[in-house]
Backbone as XML, in Angstrom:
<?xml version="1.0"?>
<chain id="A" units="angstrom">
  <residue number="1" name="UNK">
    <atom name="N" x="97.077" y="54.561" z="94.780"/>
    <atom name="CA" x="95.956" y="55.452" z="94.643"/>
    <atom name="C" x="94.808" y="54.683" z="94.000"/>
  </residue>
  <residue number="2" name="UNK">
    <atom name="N" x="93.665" y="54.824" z="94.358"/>
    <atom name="CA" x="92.451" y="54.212" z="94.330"/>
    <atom name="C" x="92.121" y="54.977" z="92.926"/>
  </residue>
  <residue number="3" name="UNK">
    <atom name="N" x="91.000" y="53.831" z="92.020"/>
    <atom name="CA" x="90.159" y="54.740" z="91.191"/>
    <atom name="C" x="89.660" y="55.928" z="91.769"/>
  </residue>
  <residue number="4" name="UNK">
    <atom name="N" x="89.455" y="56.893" z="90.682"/>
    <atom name="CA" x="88.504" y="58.277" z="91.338"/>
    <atom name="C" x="88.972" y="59.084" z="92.383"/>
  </residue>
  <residue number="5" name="UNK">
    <atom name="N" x="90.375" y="58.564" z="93.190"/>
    <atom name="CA" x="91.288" y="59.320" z="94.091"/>
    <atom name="C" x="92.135" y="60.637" z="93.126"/>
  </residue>
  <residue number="6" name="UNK">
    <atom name="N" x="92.064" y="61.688" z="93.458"/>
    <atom name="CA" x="93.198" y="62.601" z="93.243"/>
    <atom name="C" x="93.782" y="62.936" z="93.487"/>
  </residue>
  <residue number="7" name="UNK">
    <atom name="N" x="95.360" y="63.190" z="93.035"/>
    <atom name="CA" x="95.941" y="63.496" z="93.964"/>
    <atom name="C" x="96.912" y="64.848" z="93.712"/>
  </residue>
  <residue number="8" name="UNK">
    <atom name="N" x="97.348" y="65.464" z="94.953"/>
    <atom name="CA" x="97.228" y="67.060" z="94.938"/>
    <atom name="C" x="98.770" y="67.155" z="94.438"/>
  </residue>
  <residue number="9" name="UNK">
    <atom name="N" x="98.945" y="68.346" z="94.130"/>
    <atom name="CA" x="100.571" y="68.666" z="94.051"/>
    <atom name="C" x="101.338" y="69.527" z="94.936"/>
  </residue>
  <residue number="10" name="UNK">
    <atom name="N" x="102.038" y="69.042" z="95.219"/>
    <atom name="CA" x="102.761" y="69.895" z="96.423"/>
    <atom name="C" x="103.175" y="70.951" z="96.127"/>
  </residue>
  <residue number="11" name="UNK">
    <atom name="N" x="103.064" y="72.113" z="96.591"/>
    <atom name="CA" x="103.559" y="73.577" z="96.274"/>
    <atom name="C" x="104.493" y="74.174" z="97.253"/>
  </residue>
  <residue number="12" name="UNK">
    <atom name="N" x="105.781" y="74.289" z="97.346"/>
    <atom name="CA" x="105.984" y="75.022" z="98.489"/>
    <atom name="C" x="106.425" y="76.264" z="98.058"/>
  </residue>
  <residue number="13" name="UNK">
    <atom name="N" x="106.094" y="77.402" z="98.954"/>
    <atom name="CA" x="106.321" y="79.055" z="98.945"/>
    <atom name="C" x="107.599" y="79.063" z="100.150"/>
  </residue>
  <residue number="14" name="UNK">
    <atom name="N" x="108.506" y="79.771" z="99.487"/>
    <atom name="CA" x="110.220" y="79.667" z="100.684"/>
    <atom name="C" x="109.927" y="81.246" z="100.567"/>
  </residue>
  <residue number="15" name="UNK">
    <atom name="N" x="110.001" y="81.920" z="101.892"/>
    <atom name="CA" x="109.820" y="83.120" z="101.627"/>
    <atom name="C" x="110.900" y="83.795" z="102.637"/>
  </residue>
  <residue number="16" name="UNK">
    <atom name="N" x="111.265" y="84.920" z="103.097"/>
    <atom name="CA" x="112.166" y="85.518" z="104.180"/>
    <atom name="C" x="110.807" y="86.413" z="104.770"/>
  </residue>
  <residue number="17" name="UNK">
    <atom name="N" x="110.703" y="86.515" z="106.376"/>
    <atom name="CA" x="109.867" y="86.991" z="107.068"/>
    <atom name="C" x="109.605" y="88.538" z="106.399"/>
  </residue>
  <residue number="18" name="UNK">
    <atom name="N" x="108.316" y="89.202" z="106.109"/>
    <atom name="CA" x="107.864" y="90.756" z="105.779"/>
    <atom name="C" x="108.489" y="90.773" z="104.558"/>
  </residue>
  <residue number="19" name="UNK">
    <atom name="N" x="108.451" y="89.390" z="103.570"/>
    <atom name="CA" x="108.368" y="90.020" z="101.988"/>
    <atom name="C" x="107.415" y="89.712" z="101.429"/>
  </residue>
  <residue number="20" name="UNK">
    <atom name="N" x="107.188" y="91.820" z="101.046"/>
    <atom name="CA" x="106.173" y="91.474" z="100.454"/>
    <atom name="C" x="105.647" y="91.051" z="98.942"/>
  </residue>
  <residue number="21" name="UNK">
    <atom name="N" x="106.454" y="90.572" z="98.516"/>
    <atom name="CA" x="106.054" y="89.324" z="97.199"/>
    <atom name="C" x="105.471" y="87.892" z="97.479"/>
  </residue>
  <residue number="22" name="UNK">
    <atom name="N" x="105.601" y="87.446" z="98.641"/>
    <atom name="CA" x="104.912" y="86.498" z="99.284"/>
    <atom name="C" x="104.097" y="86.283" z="99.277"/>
  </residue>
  <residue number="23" name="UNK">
    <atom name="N" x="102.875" y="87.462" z="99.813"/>
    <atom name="CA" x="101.782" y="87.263" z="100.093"/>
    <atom name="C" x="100.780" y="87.179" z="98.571"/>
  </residue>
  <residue number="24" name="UNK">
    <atom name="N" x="100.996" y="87.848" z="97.528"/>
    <atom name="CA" x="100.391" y="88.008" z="96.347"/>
    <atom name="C" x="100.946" y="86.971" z="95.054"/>
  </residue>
  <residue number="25" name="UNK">
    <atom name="N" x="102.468" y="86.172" z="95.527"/>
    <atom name="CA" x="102.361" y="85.103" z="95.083"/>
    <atom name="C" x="101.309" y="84.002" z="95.733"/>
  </residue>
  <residue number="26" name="UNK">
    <atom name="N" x="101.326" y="84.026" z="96.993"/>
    <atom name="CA" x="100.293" y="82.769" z="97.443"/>
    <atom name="C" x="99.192" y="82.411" z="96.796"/>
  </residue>
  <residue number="27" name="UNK">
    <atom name="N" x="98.614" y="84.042" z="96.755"/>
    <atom name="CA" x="97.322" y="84.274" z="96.180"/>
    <atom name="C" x="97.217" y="84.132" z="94.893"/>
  </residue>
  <residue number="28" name="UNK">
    <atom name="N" x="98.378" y="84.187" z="94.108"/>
    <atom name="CA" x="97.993" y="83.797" z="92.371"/>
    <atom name="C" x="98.294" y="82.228" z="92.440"/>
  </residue>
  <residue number="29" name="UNK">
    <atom name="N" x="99.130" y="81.263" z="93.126"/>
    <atom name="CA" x="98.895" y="80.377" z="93.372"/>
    <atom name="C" x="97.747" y="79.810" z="93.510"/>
  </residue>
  <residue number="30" name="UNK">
    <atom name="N" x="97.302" y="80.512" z="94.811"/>
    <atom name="CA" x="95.683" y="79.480" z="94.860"/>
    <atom name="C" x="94.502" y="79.769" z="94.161"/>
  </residue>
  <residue number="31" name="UNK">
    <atom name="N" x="94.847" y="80.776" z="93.235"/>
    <atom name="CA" x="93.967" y="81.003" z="92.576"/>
    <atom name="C" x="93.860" y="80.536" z="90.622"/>
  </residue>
  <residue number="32" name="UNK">
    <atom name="N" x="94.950" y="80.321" z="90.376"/>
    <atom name="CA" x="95.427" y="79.496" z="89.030"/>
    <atom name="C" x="94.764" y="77.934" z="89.666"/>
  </residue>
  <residue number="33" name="UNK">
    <atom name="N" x="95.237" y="77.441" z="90.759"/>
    <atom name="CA" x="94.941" y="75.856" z="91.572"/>
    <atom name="C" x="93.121" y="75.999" z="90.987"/>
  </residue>
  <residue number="34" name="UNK">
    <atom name="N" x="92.753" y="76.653" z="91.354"/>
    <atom name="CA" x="91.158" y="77.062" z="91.606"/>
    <atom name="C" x="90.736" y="77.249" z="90.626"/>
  </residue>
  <residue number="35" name="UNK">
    <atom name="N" x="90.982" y="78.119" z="89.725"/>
    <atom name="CA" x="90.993" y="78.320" z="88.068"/>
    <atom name="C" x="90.896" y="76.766" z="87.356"/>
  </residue>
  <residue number="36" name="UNK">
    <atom name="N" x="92.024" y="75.897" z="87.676"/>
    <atom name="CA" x="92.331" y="75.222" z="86.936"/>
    <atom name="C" x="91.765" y="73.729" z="87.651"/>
  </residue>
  <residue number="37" name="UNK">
    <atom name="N" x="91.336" y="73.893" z="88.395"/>
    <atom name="CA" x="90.352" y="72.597" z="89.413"/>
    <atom name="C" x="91.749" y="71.635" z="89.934"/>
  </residue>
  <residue number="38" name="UNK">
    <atom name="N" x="92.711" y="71.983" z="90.425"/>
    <atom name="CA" x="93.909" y="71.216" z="90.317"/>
    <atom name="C" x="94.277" y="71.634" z="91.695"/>
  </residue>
  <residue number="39" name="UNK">
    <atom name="N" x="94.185" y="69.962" z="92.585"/>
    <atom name="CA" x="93.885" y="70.584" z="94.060"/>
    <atom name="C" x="95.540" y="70.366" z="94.508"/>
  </residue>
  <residue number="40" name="UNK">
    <atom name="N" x="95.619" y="71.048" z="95.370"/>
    <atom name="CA" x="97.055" y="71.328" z="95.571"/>
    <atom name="C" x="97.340" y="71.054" z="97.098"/>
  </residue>
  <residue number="41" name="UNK">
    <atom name="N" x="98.379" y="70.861" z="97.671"/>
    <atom name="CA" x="98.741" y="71.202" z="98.660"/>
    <atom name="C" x="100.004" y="72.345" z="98.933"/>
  </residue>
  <residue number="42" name="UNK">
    <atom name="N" x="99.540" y="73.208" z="99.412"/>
    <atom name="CA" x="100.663" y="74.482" z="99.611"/>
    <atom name="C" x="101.146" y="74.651" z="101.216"/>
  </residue>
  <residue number="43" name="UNK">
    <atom name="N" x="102.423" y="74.347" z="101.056"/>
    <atom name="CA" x="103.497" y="74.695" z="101.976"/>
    <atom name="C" x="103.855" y="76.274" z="102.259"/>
  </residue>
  <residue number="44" name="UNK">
    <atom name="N" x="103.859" y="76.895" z="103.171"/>
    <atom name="CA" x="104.457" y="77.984" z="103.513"/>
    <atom name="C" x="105.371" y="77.941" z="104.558"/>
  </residue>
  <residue number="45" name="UNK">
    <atom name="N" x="107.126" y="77.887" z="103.986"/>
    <atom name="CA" x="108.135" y="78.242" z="104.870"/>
    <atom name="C" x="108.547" y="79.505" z="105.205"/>
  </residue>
  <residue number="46" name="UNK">
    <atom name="N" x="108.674" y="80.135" z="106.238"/>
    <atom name="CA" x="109.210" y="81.260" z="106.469"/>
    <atom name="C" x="110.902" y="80.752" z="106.776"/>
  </residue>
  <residue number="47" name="UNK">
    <atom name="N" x="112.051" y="81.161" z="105.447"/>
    <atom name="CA" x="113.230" y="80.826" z="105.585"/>
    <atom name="C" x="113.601" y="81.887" z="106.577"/>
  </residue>
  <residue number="48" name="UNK">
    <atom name="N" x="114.966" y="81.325" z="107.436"/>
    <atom name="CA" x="116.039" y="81.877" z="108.093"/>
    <atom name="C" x="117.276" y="81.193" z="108.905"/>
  </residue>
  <residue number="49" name="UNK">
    <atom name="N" x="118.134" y="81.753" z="109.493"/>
    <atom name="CA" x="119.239" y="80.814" z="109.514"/>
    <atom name="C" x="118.886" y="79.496" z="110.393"/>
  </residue>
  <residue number="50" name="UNK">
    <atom name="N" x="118.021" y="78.997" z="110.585"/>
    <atom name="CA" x="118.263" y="77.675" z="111.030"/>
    <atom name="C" x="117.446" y="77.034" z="110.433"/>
  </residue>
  <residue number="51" name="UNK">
    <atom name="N" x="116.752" y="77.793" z="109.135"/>
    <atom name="CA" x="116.735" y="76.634" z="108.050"/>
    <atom name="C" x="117.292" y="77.029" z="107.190"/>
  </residue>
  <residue number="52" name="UNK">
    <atom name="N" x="118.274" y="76.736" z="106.998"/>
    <atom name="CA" x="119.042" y="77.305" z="105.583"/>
    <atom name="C" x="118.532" y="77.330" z="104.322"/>
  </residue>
  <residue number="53" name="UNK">
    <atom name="N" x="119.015" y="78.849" z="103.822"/>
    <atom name="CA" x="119.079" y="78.639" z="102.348"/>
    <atom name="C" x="119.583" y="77.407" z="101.372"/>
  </residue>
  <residue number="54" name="UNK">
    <atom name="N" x="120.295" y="76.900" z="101.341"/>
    <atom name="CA" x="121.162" y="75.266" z="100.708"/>
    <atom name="C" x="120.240" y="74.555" z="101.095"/>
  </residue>
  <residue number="55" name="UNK">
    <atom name="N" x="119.988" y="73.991" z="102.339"/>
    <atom name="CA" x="118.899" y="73.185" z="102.020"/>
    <atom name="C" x="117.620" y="73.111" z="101.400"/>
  </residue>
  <residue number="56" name="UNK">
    <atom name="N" x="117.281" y="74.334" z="101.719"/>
    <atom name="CA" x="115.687" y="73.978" z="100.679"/>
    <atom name="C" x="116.226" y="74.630" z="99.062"/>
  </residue>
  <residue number="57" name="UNK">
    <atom name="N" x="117.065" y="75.177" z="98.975"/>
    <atom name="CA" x="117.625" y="75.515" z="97.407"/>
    <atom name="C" x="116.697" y="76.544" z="97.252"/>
  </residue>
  <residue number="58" name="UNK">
    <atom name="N" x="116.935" y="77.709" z="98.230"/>
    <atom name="CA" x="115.978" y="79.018" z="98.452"/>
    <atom name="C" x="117.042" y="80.032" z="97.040"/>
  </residue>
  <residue number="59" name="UNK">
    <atom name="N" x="116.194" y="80.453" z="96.498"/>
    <atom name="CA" x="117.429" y="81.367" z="95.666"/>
    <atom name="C" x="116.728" y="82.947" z="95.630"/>
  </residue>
  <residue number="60" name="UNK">
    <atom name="N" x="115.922" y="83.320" z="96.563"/>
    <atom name="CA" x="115.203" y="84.345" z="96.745"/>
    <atom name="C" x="113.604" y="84.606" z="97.385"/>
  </residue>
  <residue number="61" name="UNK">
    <atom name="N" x="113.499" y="85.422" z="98.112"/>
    <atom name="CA" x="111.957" y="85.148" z="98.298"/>
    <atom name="C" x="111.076" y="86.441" z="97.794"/>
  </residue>
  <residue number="62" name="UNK">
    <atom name="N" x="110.074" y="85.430" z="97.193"/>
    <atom name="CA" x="109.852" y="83.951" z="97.277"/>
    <atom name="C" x="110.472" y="83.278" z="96.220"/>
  </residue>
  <residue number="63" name="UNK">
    <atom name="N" x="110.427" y="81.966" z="96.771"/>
    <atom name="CA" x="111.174" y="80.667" z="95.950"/>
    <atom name="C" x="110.185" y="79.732" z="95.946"/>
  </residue>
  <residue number="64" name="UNK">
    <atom name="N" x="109.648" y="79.476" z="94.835"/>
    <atom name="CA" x="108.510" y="78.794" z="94.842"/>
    <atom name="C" x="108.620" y="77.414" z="94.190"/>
  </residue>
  <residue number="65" name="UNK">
    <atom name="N" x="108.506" y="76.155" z="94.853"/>
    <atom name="CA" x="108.834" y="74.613" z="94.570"/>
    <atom name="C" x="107.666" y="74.032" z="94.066"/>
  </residue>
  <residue number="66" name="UNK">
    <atom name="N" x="107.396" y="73.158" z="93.095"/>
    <atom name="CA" x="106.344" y="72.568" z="92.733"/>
    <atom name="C" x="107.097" y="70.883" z="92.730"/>
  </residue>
  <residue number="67" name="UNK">
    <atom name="N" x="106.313" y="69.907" z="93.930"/>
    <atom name="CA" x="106.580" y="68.962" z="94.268"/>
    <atom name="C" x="108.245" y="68.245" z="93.944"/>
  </residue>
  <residue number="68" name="UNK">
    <atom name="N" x="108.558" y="69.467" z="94.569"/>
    <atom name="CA" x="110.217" y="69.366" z="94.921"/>
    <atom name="C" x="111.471" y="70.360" z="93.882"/>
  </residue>
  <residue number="69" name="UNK">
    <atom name="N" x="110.710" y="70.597" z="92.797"/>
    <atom name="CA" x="111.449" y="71.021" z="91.893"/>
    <atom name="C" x="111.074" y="72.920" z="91.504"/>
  </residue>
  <residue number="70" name="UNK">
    <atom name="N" x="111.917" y="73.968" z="91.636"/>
    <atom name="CA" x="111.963" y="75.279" z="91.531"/>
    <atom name="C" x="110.596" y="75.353" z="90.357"/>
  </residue>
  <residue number="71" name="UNK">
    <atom name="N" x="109.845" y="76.186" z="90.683"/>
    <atom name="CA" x="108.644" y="76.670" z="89.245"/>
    <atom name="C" x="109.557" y="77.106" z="88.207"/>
  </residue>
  <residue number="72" name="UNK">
    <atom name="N" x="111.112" y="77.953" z="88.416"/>
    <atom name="CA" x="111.710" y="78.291" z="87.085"/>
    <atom name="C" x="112.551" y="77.028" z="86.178"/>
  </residue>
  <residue number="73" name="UNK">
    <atom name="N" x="112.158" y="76.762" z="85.049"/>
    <atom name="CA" x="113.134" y="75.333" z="84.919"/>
    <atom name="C" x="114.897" y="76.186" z="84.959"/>
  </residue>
  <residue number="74" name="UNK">
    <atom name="N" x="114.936" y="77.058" z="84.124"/>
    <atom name="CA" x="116.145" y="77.591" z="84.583"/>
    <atom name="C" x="117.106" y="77.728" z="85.566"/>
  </residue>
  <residue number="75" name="UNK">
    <atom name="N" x="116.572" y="77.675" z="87.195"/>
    <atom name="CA" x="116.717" y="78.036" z="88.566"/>
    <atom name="C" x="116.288" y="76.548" z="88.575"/>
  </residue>
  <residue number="76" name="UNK">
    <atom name="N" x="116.411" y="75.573" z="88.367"/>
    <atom name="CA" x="116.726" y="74.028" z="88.599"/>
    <atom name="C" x="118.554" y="73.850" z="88.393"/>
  </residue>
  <residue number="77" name="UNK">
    <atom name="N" x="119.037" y="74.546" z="87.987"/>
    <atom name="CA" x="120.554" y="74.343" z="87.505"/>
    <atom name="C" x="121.449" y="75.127" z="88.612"/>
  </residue>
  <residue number="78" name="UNK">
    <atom name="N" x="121.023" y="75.867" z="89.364"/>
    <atom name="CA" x="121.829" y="76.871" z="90.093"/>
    <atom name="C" x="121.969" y="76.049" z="91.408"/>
  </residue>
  <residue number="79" name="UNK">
    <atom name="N" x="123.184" y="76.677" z="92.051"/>
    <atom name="CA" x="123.685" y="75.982" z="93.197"/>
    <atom name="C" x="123.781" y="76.760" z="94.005"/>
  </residue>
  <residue number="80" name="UNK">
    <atom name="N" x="123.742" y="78.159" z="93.712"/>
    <atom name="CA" x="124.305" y="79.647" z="94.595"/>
    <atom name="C" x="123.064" y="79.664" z="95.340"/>
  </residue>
  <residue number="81" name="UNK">
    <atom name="N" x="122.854" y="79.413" z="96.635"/>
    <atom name="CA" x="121.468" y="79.922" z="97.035"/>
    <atom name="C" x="121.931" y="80.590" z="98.332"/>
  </residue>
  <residue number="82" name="UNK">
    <atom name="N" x="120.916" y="81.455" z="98.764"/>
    <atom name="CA" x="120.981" y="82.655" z="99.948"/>
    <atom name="C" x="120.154" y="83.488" z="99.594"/>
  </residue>
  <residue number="83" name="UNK">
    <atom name="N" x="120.304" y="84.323" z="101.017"/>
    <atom name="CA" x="119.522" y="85.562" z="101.451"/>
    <atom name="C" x="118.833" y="86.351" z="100.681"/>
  </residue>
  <residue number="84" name="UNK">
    <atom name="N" x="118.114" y="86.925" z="99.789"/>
    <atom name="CA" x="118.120" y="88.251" z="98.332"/>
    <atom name="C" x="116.655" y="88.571" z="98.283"/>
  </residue>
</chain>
């Protein structure tokens, strides 16, 4: 990374199709990003079975990742993930 380059943080939103906690997490997302001048890049997955829960370490939607790691530090320790 170059002087004066910034660089963004990855956000991803894991959500299950028509929940609606999704849409009003996005939005406090990009709006804390915006608040806080902290440019981001945001992912939106719509989970289901052929992307599994286990792989992205979905533990509800939404499941929200900040450059790879769960926003809850708590829900960094859990292994149980699926559908909810």
């Amino acid at each position: 990374m170059s002087a004066g380059e910034t660089k963004s943080i990855l956000v991803e939103v894991f959500y299950l199709e028509g929940c609606n906690c999704a849409p009003p997490t996005i939005r406090q997302i990009e709006a804390a990003a915006a608040e806080l001048g902290i440019a981001i890049e945001l992912k939106r997955t719509i989970v289901d079975k052929t992307r599994g829960a286990v792989e992205l370490r979905f533990l509800g939607s939404p499941t929200v990742h900040i450059n790879g790691l769960d926003l809850d530090p708590a829900a960094r320790q859990c292994t149980v993930y699926g559908f909810g």
